[in-house]
C-alpha positions as CSV (number, residue, x, y, z in Angstrom):
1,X,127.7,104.7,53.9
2,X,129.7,106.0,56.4
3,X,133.0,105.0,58.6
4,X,133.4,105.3,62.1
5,X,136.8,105.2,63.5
6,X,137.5,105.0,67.2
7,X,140.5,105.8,69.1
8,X,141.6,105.8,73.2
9,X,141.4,102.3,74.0
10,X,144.4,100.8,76.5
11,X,144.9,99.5,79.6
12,X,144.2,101.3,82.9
13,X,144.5,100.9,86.5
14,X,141.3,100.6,88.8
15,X,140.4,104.4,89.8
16,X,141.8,105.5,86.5
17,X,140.2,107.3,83.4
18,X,140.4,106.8,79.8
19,X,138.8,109.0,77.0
20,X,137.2,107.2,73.8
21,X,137.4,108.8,70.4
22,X,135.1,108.5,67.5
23,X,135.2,110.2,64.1
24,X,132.7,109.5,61.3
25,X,133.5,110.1,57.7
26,X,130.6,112.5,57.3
27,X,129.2,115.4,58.8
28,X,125.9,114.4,61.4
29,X,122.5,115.4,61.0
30,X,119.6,116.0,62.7
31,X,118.3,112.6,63.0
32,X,121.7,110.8,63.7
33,X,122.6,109.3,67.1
34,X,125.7,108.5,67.7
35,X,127.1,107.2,70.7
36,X,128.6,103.8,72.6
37,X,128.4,100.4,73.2
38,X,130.1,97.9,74.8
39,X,130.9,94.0,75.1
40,X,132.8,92.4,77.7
41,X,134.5,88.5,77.4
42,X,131.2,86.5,77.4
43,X,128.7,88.9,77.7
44,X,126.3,90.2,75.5
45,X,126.5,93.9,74.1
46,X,125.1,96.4,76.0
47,X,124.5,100.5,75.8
48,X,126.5,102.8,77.1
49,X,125.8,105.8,76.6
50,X,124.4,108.1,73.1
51,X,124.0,112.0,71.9
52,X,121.0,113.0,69.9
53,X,123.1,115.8,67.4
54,X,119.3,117.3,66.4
55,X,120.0,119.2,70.3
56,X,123.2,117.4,71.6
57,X,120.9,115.6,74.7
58,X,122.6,112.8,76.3
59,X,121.6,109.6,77.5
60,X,123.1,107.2,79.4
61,X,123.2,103.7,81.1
62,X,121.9,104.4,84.6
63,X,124.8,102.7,86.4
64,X,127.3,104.8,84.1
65,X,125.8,107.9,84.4
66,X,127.9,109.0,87.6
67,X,131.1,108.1,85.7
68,X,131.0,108.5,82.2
69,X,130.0,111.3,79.9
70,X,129.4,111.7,76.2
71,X,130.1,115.0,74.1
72,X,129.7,116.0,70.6
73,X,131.8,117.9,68.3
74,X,129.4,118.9,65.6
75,X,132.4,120.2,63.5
76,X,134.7,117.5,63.7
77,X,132.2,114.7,63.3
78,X,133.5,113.3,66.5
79,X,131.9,112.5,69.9
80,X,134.0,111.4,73.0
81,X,133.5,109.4,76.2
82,X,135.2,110.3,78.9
83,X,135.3,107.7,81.7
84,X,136.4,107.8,84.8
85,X,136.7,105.6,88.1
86,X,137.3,103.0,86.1
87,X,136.6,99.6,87.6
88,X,137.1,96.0,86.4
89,X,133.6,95.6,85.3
90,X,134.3,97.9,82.6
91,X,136.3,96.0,80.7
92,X,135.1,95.6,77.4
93,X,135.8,96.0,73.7
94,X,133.8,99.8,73.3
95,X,132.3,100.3,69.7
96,X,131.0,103.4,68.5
97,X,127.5,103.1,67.1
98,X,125.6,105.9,64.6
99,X,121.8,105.0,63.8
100,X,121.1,107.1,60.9
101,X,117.4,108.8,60.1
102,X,116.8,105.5,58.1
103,X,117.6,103.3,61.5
104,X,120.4,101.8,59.7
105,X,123.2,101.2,62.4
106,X,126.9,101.8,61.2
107,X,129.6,100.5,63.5
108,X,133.0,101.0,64.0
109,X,135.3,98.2,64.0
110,X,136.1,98.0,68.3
111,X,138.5,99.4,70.7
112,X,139.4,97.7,73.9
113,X,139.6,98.8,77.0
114,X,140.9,96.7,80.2
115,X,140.7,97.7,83.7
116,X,143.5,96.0,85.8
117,X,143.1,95.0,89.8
């Protein structure tokens, strides 16, 4: 089993920028992705963005791509999102997701994030 613990959430203005934190309780392998998901008030949960550690590629939602971005830290356990131009849309409880080389999905337990007009 592992633990994923996320950090950053608050509350931002429209235009501003938050960065998102999360920090498994293990080191990463080859096969893990880790990365981010989102839900907003009465809406399903959708992708945001994810890093494959076996080469650190990223992948993203296409209509995120321009503002967020995902990084690794292979030595801290820990990837990031950094977002930026935030708009109301975006509000959303963010969860930090690893699928492990077994497909077994670990989840940390939410961090919200509200973009005010």
């Amino acid at each position: 089993q592992v633990q994923l613990v996320e950090s950053g959430g608050g509350v931002v203005q429209v235009g501003g920028s938050l960065e998102l934190s999360c920090v498994a309780s293990r080191r990463l392998f080859i096969s893990d992705v880790m990365g981010w998901f989102r839900q907003a008030l009465g809406k399903e949960r959708e992708f945001v963005a994810n890093v494959k550690w076996s080469a650190g590629n990223r992948y993203y939602a296409e209509h995120l791509k321009d503002r967020f971005s995902i990084s690794r830290d292979n030595e801290k356990n820990t990837v990031t999102l950094e977002m930026t131009n935030l708009k109301p849309e975006d509000t959303a409880v963010y969860y930090c997701n690893l699928r492990d080389s077994h497909g077994n999905d670990y989840w940390g337990q939410g961090t919200q994030v509200t973009v005010s007009s």
